[in-house]
C-alpha positions in Angstrom: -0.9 -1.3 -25.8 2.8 0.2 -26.6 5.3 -1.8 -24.0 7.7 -3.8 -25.2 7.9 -7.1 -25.0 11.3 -7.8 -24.8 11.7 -7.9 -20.8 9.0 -10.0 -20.9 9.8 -12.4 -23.5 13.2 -13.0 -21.2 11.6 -14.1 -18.9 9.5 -16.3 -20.3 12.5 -18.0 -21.6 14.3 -18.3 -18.7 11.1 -20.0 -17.1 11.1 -22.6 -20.0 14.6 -23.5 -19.0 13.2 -25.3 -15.8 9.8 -27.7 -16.3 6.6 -25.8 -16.7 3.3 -25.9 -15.2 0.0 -23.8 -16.1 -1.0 -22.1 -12.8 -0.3 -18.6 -11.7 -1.0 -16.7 -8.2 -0.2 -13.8 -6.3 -0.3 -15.2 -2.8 1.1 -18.3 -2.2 1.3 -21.1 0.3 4.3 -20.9 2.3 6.9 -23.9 0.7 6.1 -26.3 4.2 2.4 -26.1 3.3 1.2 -23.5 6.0 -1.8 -21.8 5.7 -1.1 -18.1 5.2 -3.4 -15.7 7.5 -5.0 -12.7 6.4 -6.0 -10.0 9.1 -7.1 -6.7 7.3 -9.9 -8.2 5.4 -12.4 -8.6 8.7 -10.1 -6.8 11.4 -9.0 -10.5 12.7 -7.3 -13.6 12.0 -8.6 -15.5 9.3 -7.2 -18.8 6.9 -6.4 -16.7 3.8 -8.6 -19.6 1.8 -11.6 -18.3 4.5 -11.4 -14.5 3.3 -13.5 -13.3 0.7 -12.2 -10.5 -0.4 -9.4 -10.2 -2.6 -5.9 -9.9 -1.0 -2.3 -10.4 -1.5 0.2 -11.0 1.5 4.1 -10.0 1.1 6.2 -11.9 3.5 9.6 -11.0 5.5 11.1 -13.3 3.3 9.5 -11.7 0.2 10.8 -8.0 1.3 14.1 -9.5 2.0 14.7 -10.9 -1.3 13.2 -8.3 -3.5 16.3 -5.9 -2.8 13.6 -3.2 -3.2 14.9 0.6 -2.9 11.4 1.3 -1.2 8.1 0.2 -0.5 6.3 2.3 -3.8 8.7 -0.1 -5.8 7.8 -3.2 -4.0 4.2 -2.3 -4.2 4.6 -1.6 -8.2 5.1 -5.5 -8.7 1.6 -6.4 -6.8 -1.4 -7.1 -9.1 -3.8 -4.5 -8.9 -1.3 -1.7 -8.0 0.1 1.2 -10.3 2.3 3.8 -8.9 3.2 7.0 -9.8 6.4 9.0 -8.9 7.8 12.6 -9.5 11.6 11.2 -9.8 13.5 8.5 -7.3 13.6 6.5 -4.1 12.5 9.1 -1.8 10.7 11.7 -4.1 6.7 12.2 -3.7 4.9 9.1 -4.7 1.0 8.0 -5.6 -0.1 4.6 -5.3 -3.4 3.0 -7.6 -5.3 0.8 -6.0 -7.7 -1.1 -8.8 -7.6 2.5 -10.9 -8.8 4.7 -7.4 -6.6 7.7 -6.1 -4.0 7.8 -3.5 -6.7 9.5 -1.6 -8.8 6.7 -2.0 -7.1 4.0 -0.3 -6.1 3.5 3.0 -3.0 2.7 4.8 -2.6 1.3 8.2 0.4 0.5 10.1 -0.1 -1.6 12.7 -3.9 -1.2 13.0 -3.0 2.8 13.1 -4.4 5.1 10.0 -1.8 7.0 8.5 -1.3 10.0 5.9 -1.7 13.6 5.3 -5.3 15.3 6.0 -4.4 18.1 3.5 -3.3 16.2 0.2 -4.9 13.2 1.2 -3.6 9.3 1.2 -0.2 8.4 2.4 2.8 10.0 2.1 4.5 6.8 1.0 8.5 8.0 0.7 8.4 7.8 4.2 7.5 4.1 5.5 10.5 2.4 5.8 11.2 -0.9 4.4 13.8 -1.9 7.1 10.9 -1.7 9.9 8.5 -4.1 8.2 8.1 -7.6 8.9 4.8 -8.3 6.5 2.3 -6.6 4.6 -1.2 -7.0 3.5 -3.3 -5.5 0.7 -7.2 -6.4 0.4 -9.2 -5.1 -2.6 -12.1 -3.6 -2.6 -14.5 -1.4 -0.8 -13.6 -1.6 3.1 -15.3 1.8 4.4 -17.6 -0.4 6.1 -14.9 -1.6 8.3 -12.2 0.7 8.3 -14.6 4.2 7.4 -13.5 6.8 4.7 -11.2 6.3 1.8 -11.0 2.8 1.7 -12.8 2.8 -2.1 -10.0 1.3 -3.9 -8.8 -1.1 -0.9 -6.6 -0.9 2.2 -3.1 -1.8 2.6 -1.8 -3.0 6.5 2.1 -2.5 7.6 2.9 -4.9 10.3 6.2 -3.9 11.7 8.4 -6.1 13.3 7.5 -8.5 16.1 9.1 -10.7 18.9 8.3 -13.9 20.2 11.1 -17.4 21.0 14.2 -16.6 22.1 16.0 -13.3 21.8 17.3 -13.2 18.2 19.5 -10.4 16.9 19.3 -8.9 13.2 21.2 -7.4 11.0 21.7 -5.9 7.1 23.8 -3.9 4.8 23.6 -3.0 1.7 25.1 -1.3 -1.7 23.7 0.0 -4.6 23.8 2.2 -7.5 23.3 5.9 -7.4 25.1 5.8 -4.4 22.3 4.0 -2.6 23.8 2.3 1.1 21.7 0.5 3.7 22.5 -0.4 7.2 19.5 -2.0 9.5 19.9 -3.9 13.1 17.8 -5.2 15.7 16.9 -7.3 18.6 13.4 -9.4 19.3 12.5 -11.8 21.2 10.5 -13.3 24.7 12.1 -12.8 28.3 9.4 -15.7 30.0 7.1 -16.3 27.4 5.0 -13.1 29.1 7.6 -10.3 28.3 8.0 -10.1 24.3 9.8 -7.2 22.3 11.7 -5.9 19.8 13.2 -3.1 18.7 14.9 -2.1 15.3 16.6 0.9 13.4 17.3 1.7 10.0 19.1 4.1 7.8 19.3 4.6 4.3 21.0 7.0 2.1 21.4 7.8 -1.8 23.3 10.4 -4.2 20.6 9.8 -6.8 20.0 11.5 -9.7 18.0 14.8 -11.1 14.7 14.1 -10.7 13.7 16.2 -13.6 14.4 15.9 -17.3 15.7 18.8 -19.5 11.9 19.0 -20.8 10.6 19.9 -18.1 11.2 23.7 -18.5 13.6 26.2 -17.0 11.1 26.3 -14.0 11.5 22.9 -12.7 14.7 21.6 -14.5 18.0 21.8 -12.5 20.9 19.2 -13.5 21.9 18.9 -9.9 21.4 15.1 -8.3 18.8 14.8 -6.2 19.6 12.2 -3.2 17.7 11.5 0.3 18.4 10.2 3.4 16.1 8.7 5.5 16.2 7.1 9.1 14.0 5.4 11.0 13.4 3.1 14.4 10.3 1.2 15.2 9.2 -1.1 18.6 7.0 -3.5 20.1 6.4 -4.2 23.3 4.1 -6.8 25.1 3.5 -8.5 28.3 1.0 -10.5 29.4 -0.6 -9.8 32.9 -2.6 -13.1 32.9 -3.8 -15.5 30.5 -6.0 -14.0 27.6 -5.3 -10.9 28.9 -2.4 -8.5 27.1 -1.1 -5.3 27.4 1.4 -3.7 24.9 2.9 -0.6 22.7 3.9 -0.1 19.4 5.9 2.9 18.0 7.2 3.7 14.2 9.3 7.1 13.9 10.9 7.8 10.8 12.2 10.9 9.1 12.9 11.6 5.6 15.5 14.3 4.2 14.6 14.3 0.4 15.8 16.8 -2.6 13.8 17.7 -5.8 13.9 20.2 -8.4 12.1 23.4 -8.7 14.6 25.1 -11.1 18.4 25.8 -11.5 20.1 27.5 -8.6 18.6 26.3 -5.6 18.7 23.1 -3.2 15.4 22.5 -3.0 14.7 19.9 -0.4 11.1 18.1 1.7 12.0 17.1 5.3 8.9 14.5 6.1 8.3 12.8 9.6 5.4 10.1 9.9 5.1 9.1 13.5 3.1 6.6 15.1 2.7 5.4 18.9 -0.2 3.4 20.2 -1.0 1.5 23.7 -3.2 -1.3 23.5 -4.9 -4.1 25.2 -6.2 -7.3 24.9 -8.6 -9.2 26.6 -10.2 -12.5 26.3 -13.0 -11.9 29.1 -14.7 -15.2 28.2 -14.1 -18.2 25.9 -15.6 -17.0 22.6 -15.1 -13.2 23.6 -11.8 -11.4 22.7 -11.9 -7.0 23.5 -9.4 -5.1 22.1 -8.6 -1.0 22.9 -6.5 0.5 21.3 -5.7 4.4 21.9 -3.3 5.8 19.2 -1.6 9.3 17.7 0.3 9.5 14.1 1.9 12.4 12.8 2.4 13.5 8.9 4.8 16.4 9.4 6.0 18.0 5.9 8.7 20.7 5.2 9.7 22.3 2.0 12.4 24.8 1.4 12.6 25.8 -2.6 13.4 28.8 -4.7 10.0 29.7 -4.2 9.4 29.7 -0.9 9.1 27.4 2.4 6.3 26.0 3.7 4.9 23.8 6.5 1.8 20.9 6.7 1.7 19.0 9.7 -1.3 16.1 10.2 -2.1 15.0 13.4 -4.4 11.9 14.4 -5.5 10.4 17.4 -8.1 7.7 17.7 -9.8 5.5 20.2 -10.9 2.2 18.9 -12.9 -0.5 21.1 -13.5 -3.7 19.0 -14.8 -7.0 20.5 -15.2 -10.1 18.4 -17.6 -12.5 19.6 -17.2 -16.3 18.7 -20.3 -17.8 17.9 -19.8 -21.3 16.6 -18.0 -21.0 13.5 -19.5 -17.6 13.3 -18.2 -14.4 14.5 -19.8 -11.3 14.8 -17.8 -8.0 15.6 -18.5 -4.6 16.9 -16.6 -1.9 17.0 -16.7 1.6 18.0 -13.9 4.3 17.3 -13.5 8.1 17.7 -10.8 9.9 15.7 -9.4 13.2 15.5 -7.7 15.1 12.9 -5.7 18.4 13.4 -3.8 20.5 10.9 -1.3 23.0 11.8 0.4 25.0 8.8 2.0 27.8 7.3 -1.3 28.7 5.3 -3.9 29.6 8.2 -6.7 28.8 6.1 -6.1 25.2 6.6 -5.4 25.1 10.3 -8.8 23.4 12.0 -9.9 20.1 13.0 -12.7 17.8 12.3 -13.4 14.7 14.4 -15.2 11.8 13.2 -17.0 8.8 15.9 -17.9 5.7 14.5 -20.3 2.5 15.1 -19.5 -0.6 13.0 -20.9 -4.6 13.2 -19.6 -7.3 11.1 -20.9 -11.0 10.8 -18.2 -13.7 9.4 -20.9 -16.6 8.4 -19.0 -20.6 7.7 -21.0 -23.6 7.6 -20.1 -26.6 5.0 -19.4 -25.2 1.5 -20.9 -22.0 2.6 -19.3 -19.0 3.3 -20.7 -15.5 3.8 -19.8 -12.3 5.8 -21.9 -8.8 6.1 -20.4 -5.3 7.8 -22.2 -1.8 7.8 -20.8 1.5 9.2 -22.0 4.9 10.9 -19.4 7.5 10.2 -20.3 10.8 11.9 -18.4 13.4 11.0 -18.3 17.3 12.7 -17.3 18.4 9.3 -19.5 16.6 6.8 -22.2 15.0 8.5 -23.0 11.4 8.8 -21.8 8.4 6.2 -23.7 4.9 6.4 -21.6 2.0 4.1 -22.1 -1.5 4.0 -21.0 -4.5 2.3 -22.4 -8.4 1.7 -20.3 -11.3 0.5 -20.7 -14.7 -0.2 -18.6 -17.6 -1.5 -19.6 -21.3 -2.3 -17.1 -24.1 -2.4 -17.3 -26.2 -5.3 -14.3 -28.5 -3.9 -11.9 -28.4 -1.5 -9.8 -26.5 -3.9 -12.2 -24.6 -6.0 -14.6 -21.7 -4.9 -16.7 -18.9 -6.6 -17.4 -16.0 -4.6 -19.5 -12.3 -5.4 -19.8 -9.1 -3.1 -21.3 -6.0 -3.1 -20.3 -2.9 -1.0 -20.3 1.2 -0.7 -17.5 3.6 0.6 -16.7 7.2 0.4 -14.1 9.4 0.5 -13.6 12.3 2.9 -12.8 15.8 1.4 -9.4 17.0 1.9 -8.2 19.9 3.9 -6.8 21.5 0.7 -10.2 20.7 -1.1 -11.9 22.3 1.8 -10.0 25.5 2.5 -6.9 26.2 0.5 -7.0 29.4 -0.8 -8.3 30.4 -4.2 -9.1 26.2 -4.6 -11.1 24.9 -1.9 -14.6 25.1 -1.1 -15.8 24.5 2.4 -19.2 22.9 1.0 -17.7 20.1 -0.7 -19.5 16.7 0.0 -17.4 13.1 0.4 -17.0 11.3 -2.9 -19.5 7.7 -3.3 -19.0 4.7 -4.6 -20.4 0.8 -5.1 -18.8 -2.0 -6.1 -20.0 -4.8 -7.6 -17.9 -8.0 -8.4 -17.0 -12.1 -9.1 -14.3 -14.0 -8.8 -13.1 -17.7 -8.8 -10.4 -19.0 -6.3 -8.5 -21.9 -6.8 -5.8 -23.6 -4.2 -4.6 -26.9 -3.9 -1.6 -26.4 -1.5 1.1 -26.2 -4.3 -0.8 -24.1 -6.5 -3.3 -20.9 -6.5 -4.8 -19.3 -9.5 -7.6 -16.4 -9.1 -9.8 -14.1 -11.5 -12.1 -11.4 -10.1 -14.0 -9.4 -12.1 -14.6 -5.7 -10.5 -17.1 -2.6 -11.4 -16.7 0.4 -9.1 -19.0 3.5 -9.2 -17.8 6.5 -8.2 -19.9 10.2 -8.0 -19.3 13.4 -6.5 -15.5 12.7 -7.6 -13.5 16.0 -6.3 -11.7 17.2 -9.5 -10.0 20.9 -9.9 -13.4 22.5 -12.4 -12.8 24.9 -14.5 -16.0 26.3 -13.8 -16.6 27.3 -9.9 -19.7 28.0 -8.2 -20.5 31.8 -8.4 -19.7 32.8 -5.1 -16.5 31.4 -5.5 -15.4 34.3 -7.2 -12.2 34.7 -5.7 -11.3 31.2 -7.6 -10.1 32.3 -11.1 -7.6 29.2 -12.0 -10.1 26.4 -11.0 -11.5 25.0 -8.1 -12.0 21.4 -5.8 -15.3 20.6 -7.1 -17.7 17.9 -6.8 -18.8 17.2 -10.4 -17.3 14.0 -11.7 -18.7 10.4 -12.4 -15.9 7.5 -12.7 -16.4 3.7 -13.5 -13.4 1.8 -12.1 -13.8 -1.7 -13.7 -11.5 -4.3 -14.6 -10.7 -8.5 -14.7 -7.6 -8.8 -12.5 -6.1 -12.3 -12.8 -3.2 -13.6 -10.4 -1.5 -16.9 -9.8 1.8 -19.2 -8.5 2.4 -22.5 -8.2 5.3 -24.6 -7.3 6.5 -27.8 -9.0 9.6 -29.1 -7.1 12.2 -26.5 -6.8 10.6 -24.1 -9.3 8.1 -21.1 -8.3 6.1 -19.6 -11.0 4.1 -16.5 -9.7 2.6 -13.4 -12.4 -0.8 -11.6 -12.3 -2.5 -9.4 -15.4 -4.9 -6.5 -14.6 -7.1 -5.9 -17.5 -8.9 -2.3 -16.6 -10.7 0.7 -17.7 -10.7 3.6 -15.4 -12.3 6.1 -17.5 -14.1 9.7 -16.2 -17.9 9.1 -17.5 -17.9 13.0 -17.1 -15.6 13.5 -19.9 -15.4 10.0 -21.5 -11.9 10.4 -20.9 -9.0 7.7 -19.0 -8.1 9.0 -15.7 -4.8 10.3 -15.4 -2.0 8.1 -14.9 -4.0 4.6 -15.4 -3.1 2.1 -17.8 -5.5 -0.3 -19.5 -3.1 -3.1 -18.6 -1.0 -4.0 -16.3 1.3 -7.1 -14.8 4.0 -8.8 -13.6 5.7 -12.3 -14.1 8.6 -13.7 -12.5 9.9 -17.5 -12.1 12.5 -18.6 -9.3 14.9 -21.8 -8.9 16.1 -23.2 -5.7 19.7 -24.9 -6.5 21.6 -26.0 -2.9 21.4 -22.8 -0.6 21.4 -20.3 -3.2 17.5 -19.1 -5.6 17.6 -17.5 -9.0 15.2 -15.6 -9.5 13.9 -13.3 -12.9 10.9 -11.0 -13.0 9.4 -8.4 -15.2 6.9 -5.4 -14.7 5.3 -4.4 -17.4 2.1 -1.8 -18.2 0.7 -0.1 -21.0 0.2 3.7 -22.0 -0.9 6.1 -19.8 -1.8 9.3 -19.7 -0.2 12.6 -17.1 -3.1 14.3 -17.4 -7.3 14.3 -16.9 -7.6 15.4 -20.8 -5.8 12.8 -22.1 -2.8 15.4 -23.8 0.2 14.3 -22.3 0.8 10.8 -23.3 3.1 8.3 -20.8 4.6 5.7 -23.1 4.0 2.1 -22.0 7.3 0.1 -20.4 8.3 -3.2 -19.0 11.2 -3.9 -16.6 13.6 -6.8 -16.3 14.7 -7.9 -12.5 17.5 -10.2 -11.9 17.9 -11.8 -8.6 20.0 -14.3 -6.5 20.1 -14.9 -2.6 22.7 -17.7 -1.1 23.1 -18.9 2.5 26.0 -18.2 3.2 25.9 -19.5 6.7 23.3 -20.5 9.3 21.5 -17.3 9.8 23.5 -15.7 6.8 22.5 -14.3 3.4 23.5 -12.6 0.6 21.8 -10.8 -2.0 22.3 -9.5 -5.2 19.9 -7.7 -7.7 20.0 -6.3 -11.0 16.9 -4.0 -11.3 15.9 -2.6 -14.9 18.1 -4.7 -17.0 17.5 -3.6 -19.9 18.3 -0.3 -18.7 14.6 0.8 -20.1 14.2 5.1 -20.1 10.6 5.3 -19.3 8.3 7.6 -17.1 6.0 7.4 -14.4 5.1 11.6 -14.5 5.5 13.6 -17.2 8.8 14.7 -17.6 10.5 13.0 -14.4 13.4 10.9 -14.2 13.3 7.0 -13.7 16.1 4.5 -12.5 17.9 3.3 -14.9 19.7 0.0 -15.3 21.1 -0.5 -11.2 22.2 -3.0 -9.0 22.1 -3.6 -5.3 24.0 -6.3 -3.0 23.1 -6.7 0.4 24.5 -8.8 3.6 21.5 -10.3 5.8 22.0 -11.9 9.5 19.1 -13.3 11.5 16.7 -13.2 8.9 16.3 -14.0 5.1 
């Protein structure tokens, strides 16, 4: 382990300033004592202390403090999350769920799948943090609810909502690199039937070169490399009678980037991600809720670089009919959903489509000190064939505080377009990638503090790596091919924790992992074998202090383990104030310490930076 400690040890000391206390957590009570609610876990409402599975939820108020540049960085101080990024705010971005792919998570925004169907997984620089009121990451296996990719977990955007009387919002913001922020907004309920609300953002940045000098004439170019990116997002709802809803959701957002492909050119991505959805909800009897969704999101992608332009457009519309049946305690759920995906680009190998119709059930089991929950899945897909999963859980509670759980589950992962058809590198054949999970953890939550360790071992086969060796009547593939031939074990102890004691909040998590290729006995690339976050905050008056690190260990840039990535860990400074009733400011001083460190080979960080930002209507 090669970080330094220095970040770290800060903060530490800062924390002993104020009385100390032994318990840590990543998802907290709220300060009045409220339950927090997790919905992703079993596609409904649930008491977070009800959910098996492993989760973390970020609040408005979290987002709105953490002065985040965007939602890869706010995502990097989550336990169980590494990210990867080829330069700044705005630049292409990979997110690690518990050691899995990009392409092996998925990512919802308001019950709506999105991402790219040709590089697979999200294309994260575009989700803007000014449209999202809350998010919610579970762990684990979820294909048997949510169908392929979801091996290393799922993570939900809910964007903005209205309800109460019609509140207005606004922000601005500064920061370094030329970074400004603007956001406003309305929400709110006409008659208690009629709710909305309706926000828009923009963001802009000079930035920096996203390249370093070592990265070669090819790719180096001195040149700053900024992005702008708007975006406007809406909810609408009325209620025709009672129990029975009808609404619409939209998120557009669009994403004018730069990067470097060599000296002499303004090489630049244009992204869209689009989403619009009508749904409704009905509650034709007392323990029977239906919900129908119909929905279409777009992944549009345009680059123009020295070396050429090109174009990959992802579009998916889906049809999903889930009814949740109240049984008791109980409640068993059964879904059905039909989705489409259509790609359109430049390469015409890789326009097609491929639709996929699904049956799922699900059974949430409380009685006593017993909890339990079961889900299985029929994925049928018209490009490769027909996926069962399924997943068990059950928990015990010791006390009303203390409970032990253990699961076991299976997911795949679809093949990619590009690992399909792209030329020279895909092969139409390939199979889905497998996996099972096994794992154990202890919970602990006595309304002022949490504390959690799970212990996780995922099996993965038929991983899709680029081979060396291709099948022999790929002869046409002479650099390498997408190939089913790799075994992975993701396994790791992730620990995570908070508590509060008076006017102090301690929060950190540690991930202790090893995601190694048992094909080549080798790490996979960009993983460390630890990774955390610790960070303490005071209330004084109106105004919280607040310091944090990030910190993770070596990695490596590539799958044989020759391009070392040096291990780092980041000092965050923070203060809000209330300034006013329904007024805020805050400031941030990201990367103190003004660490150099990478998170791709030879691309450019953020260096020491600060941003200050004027909040109305929310905090």
């Amino acid at each position: 382990m090669t970080f330094s400690f220095k970040p770290l040890a800060i903060s530490v000391a800062v924390a002993a300033i104020f009385p100390s206390v032994s318990a840590f957590a990543q998802t907290a009570v709220t300060p009045s004592g409220a339950q927090n609610v997790v919905i992703t876990a079993g596609r409904q409402v649930q008491a977070a202390k009800d959910v098996l599975a492993d989760n973390v939820v970020i609040t408005a108020d979290d987002i709105a403090k953490s002065g985040a540049a965007s939602i890869v960085d706010l995502l990097q101080q989550q336990r169980g999350i590494e990210i990867a990024r080829n330069g700044g705010p705005g630049s292409n971005a990979s997110v690690f769920i518990r050691g899995g792919s990009n392409a092996q998570n998925v990512v919802l925004v308001d019950g709506i799948r999105i991402g790219s169907s040709t590089s697979g997984g999200a294309t994260w620089a575009t989700v803007p943090l000014a449209q999202i009121e809350r998010i919610e990451i579970v762990y684990g296996p979820l294909s048997s609810l949510y169908g392929a990719d979801a091996v290393g977990g799922v993570v939900q955007i809910f964007t903005k909502k209205g309800s109460g009387v019609i509140t207005p919002m606004a922000s601005v913001g500064l920061g370094s690199y030329g970074l400004r922020k603007i956001a406003a907004g309305v929400s709110g309920s006409t008659d208690g039937s009629f709710s909305f609300a309706l926000n828009a953002g923009h963001e802009e940045a000079d930035g920096f070169s996203a390249t370093r000098p070592t990265a070669g004439p090819y790719s180096y170019n001195a040149d700053k490399d900024g992005y702008t990116l708007d975006s406007v997002s809406g909810r609408f709802g009325y209620e025709i009678a009672k129990g029975h809803d009808l609404g619409v959701s939209f998120l557009q957002s669009r994403l004018n980037a730069q990067f470097d492909a060599g000296p002499g050119y303004d090489d630049r991505n244009i992204q869209k991600l689009e989403t619009l959805a009508i749904f409704s909800k009905n509650r034709f009897a007392s323990n029977w809720l239906s919900t129908v969704q119909i929905a279409e999101t777009a992944d549009k992608g345009f680059s123009d670089a020295s070396y050429g332009k090109s174009q990959f457009d992802t579009k998916q519309t889906s049809l999903n009919w889930q009814n949740d049946i109240s049984l008791g305690k109980d409640v068993l759920q059964l879904v059905y959903e039909h989705r489409e995906e259509k790609v359109e680009s430049t390469t015409k190998e890789l326009i097609g489509k491929r639709t996929t119709n699904s049956l799922a059930g699900s059974y949430i089991f409380k009685q006593d000190a017993h909890l339990a929950s079961a889900s299985a899945r029929y994925d049928d897909s018209s490009q490769y064939g027909s996926k069962v999963t399924g997943s068990v859980a059950y928990g015990y509670r010791l006390s009303d505080a203390l409970r032990v759980n253990a699961s076991y589950g299976t997911s795949f992962r679809a093949p990619t377009f590009n690992e399909l058809y792209y030329p020279s590198y895909g092969i139409s054949t390939n199979k889905p990638e497998k996996a099972k999970n096994a794992e154990i953890g202890i919970y602990y939550e006595d309304g002022v503090s949490q504390l959690s360790a799970v212990y996780y071992s995922n099996k993965a086969t038929d991983l899709l790596v680029t081979a060396n060796v291709c099948p022999v009547e790929q002869a046409s593939h002479k650099y390498g091919c997408a190939y089913n031939v790799n075994k992975a074990t993701l396994s790791g102890l992730t620990l995570g924790g908070s508590t509060h004691l008076g006017d102090l909040t301690l929060r950190g998590s540690l991930d202790i992992q090893d995601p190694k290729d048992d094909t080549t006995g080798l790490r996979l690339a960009r993983r460390s074998k630890q990774h955390g976050s610790l960070a303490a905050e005071y209330a004084i008056a109106k105004a919280k202090v607040g310091v944090e690190t990030v910190f993770s260990g070596d990695r490596f840039d590539d799958v044989t383990n020759k391009k070392s990535l040096g291990g780092y860990s980041l000092l965050n400074l923070y203060t809000t104030y209330d300034v006013a009733a329904n007024w805020s400011v805050i400031g941030r001083w990201n990367n103190a310490l003004n660490k150099d460190y990478e998170l791709a080979k030879n691309y450019t960080t953020m260096g020491s930076n600060v941003f200050v930002g004027l909040n109305y209507g929310f905090k």
